[in-house]
C-alpha positions in Angstrom: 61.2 -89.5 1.3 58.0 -90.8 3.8 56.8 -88.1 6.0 58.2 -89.7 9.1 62.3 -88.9 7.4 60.8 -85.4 6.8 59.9 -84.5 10.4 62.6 -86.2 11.6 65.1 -84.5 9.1 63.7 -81.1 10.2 63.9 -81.5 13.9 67.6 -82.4 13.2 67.8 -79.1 10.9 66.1 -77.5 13.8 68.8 -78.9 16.7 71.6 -77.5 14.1 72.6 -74.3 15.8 71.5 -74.8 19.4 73.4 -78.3 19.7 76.6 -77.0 18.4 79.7 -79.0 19.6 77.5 -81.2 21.0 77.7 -84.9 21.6 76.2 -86.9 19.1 74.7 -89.3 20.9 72.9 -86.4 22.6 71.8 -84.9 19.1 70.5 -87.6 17.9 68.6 -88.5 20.8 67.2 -85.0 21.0 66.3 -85.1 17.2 64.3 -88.8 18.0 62.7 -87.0 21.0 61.4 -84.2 19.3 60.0 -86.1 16.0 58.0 -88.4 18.2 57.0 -85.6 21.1 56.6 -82.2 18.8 55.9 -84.1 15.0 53.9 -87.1 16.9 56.0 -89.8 14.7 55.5 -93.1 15.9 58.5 -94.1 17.3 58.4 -97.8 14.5 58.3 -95.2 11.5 61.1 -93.1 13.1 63.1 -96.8 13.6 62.1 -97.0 9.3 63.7 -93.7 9.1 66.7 -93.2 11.2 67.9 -97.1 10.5 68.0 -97.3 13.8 66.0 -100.5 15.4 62.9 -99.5 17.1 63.8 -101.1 21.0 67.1 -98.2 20.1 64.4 -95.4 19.6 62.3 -96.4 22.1 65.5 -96.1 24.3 66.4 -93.0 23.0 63.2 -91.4 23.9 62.7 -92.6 27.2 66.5 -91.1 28.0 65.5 -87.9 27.2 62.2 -88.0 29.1 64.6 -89.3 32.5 66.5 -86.5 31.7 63.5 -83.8 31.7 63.3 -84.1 35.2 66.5 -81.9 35.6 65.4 -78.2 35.7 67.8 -76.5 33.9 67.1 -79.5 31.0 63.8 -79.2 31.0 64.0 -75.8 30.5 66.0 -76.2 27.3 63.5 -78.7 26.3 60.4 -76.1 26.2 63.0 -74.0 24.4 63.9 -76.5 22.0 60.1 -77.8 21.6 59.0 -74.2 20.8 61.9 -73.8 17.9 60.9 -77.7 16.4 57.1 -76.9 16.2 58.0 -73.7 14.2 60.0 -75.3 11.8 56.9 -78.7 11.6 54.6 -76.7 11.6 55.1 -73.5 10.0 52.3 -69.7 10.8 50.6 -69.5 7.3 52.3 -66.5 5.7 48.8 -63.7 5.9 50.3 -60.6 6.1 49.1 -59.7 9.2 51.6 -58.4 11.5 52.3 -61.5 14.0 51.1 -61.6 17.5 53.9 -60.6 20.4 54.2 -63.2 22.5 52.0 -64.0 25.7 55.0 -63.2 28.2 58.9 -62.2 28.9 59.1 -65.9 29.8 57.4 -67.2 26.5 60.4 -65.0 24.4 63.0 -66.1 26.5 62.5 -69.7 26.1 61.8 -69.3 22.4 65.3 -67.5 22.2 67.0 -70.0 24.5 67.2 -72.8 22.3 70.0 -70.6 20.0 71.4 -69.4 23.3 74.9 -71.0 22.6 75.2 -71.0 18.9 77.2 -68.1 18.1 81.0 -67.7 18.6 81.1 -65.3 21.1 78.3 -67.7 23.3 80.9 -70.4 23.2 83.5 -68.6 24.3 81.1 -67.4 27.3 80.6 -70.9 27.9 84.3 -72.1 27.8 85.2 -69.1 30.5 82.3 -70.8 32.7 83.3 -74.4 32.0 86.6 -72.7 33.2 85.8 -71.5 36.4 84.2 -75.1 36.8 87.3 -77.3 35.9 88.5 -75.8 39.5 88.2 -78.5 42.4 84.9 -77.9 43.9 84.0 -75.9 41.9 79.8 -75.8 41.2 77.3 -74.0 38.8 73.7 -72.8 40.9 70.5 -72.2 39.9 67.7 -70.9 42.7 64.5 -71.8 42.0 62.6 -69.1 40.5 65.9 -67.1 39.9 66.8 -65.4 36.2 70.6 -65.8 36.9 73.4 -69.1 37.8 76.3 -68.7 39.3 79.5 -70.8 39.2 81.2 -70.9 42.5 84.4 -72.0 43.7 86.4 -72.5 46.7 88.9 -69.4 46.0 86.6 -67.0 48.2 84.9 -69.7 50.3 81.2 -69.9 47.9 80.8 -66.6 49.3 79.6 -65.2 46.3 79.5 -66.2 42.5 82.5 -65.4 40.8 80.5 -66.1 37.0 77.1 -65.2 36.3 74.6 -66.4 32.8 71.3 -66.8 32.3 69.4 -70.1 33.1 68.5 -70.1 29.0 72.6 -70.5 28.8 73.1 -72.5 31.7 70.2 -74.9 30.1 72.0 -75.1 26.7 75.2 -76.2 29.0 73.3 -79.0 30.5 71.6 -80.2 27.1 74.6 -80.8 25.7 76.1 -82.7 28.7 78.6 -80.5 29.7 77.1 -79.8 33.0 75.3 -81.9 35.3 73.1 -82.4 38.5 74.8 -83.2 41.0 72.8 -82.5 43.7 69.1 -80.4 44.3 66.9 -79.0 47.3 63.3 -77.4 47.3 65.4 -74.2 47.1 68.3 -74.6 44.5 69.8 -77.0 42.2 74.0 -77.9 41.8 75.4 -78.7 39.0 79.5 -80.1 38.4 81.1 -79.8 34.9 80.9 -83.5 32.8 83.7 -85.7 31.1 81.7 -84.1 27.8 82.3 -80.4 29.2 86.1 -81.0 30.1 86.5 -82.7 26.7 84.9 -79.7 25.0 87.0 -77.4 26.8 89.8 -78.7 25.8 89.4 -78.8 22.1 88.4 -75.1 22.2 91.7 -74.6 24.0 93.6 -76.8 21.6 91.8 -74.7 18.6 92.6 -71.3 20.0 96.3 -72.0 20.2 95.9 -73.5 17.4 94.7 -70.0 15.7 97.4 -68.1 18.0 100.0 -69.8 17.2 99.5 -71.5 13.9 103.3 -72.7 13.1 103.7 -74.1 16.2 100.0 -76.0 15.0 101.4 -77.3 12.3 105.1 -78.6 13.8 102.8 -80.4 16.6 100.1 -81.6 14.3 97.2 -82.9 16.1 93.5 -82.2 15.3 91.2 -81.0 18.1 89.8 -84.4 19.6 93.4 -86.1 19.5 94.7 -83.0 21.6 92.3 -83.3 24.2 94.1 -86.9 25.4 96.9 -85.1 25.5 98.6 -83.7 28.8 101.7 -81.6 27.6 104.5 -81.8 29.7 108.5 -81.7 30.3 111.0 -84.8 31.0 114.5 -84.7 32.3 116.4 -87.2 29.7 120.0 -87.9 29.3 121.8 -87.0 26.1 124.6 -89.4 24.7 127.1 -86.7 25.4 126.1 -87.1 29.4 124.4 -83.4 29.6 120.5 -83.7 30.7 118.1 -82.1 28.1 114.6 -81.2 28.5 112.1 -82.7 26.0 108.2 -82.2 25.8 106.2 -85.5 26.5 102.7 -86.4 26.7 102.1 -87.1 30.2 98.7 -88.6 29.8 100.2 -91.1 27.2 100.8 -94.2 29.3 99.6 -94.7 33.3 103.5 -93.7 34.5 103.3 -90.5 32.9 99.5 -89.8 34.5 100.9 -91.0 37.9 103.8 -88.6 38.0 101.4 -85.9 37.7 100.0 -86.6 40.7 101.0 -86.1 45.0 101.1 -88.4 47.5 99.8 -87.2 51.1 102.9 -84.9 52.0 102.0 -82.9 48.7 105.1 -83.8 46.9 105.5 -85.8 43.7 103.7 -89.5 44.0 106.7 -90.3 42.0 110.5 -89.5 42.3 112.2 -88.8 39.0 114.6 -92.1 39.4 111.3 -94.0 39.2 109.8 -92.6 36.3 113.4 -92.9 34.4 113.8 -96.4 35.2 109.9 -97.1 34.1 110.6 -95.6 31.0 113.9 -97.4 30.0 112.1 -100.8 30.4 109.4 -99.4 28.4 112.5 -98.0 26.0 113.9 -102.0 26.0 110.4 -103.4 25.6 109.8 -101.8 22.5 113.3 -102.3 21.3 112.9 -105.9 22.2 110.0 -106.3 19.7 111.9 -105.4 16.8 113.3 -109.1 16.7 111.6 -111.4 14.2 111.2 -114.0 16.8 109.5 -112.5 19.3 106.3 -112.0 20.1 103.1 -110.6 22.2 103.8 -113.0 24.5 105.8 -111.6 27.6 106.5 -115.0 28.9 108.5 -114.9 26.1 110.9 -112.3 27.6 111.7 -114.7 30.6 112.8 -117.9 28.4 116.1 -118.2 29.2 118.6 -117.8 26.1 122.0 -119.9 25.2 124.7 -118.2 23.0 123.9 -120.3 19.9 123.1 -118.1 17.2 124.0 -115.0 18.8 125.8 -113.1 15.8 126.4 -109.8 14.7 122.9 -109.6 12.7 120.9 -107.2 12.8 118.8 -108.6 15.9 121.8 -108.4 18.2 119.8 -105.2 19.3 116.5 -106.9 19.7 117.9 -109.4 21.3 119.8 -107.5 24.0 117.1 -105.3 24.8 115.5 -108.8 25.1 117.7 -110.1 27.6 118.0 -106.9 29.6 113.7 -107.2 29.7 113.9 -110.7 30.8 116.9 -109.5 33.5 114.7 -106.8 35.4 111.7 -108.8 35.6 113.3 -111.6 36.6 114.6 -109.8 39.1 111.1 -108.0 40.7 109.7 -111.4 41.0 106.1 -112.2 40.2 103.4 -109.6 41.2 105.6 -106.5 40.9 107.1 -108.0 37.1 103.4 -108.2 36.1 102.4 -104.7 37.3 105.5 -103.1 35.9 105.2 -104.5 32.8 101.3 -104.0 32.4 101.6 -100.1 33.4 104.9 -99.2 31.6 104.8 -101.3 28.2 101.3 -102.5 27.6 100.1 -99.0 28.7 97.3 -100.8 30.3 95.5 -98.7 33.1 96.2 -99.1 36.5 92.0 -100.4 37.4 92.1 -102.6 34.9 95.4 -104.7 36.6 93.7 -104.3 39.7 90.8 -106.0 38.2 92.6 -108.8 36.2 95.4 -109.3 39.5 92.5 -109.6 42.0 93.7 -106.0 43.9 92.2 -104.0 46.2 90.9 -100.4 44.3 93.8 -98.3 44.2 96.2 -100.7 45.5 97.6 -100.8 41.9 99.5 -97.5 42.3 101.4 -98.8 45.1 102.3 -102.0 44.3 103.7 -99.5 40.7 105.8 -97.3 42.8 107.6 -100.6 44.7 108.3 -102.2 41.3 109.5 -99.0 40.2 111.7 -98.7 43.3 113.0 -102.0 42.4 113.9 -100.9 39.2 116.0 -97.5 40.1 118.3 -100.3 42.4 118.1 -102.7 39.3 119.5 -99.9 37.1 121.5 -98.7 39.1 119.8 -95.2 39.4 120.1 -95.0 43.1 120.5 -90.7 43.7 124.6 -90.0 45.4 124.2 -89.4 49.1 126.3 -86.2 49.9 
């Protein structure tokens, strides 16, 4: 092992417990960072040692050094410089009582670096990532000021409703679960990340997880699988003709996200007719692949059949779900056929049809809820007038 893999090995050793749960990307950028800053590796031997190619090092550096110009980052930075020059370059052991540090400052950052690495520091930082999952919700930091506070619009920012220190609000923003979102001579603002509300969401899938551990295991999904998820409950129809409640995943395809969400009046963007009749032509579509002649192309679903070979086989399922497919898009017409079928059985998002049809951003939804419309009548799922 050169040199250049041992510094960079020990600034990753270093990195262990104050980059906990952390991205990797940011990890390993902060490991590159310190070798070349704090263990003065040149950045081609760190390239040799990492495997990495030396334009992806150089890159790697130069992110963190953009990021330093964040406060709160910066901080954690001295903090995290401080703890990798201790473990490069260890005091010769003279026993001789060591020297207290200059200032409160110089401790603090020293200490800072392990600020979040013990269990009850995470769950301190999941109650603050919390407080900033809320809309408009923000995390402060004065300039000059010992303390942030998280605000949030439930008192009108009056006053902080969560306070930390800057050495754990700094270990928030190094590992990119908070950041700048805007900053004045006086104060800095900073708004919880796609990292942070990833993060939170494992920790809350783990601690039911612990609560509850037999529900765990009947719905058996590690931590980063559950954090896609957006548990919910559906209104089905048994075959018996009661209705039944069933839990879904909401977030699964672009229907379920969409009927999560209001329109303008505050009520449901989508009506319940709508999302049944989305799902049963996702329910056919699916059906309708079983056949062994049919494939990924959906064209395919609007060739019209004859009666020739139609048996009792096993594809006489396939093959009606088939022609009920090629029945309700035939009958939405082009444009609202490709949109339904895009968003309900490809599970393709609703930017990316906008993008590929030549839409207008967020016209996608719209033109959605008119095919879906068309659908209830298709179906015949029209709600009884009184």
């Amino acid at each position: 092992m050169t040199i250049h893999q041992q510094t960079l090995d020990r600034c990753a050793a270093a990195l262990a417990d104050a980059f906990v749960a952390a991205p990797k990307r940011r990890v390993s950028d902060a490991a590159l960072y310190l070798a070349h800053v704090e263990g003065a590796a040149p950045l081609r031997r760190l390239a040799e040692a990492s495997g990495l190619a030396a334009s992806s090092v150089h890159r790697a550096v130069r992110r963190i050094e953009a990021l330093r110009d964040d406060p709160l980052i910066d901080t954690a930075f001295d903090a995290l410089g401080a703890t990798a020059r201790a473990v490069l370059f260890p005091a010769p052991d003279t026993g001789e009582r060591p020297m207290p540090p200059a200032s409160s400052a110089a401790k603090s950052a020293a200490d800072g670096a392990a600020d979040l690495s013990s269990a009850y520091a995470l769950r301190v930082a999941a109650r603050v990532l919390d407080r900033l999952s809320e809309p408009e919700s923000f995390l402060m930091v004065a300039r000059g000021a010992e303390k942030a506070g998280v605000f949030c619009r439930k008192n009108k920012f009056r006053r902080p409703l969560s306070l930390m220190t800057v050495e754990t609000a700094a270990a928030l923003a190094a590992r990119d679960w908070v950041r700048c979102v805007s900053r004045t001579a006086a104060s800095t603002k900073y708004a919880i990340t796609a990292e942070g509300r990833a993060w939170l969401r494992r920790r809350r899938a783990e601690d039911e997880a612990q609560a509850a551990p037999v529900v765990a295991q009947a719905d058996s999904l590690n931590a980063f699988a559950v954090q896609h998820v957006r548990r919910g409950e559906r209104a089905v129809a048994r075959a018996d003709g009661t209705v039944g409640v069933i839990r879904v995943n909401l977030g699964e395809s672009p229907l379920g996200w969409l009927a999560t969400r209001k329109g303008p009046d505050g009520a449901p963007f989508l009506t319940p007719e709508e999302v049944e009749a989305g799902e049963r032509l996702r329910t056919d579509f699916e059906t309708a692949q079983m056949g062994p002649r049919v494939t990924q192309d959906w064209r395919n679903f609007l060739t019209p059949r004859d009666g020739a070979g139609a048996g009792g086989g096993p594809s006489e399922g396939p093959a009606a779900a088939r022609d009920r497919v090629g029945r309700a898009l035939a009958d939405l017409g082009p444009g609202l056929a490709d949109v339904a079928l895009r968003a309900c059985c490809f599970l393709e998002g609703l930017e990316a049809t906008e993008r590929r049809m030549g839409w207008a951003a967020r016209s996608g939804k719209v033109v959605l809820k008119i095919a879906l419309q068309r659908l209830v009548a298709h179906y015949g799922l029209l709600p009884e007038r009184a």
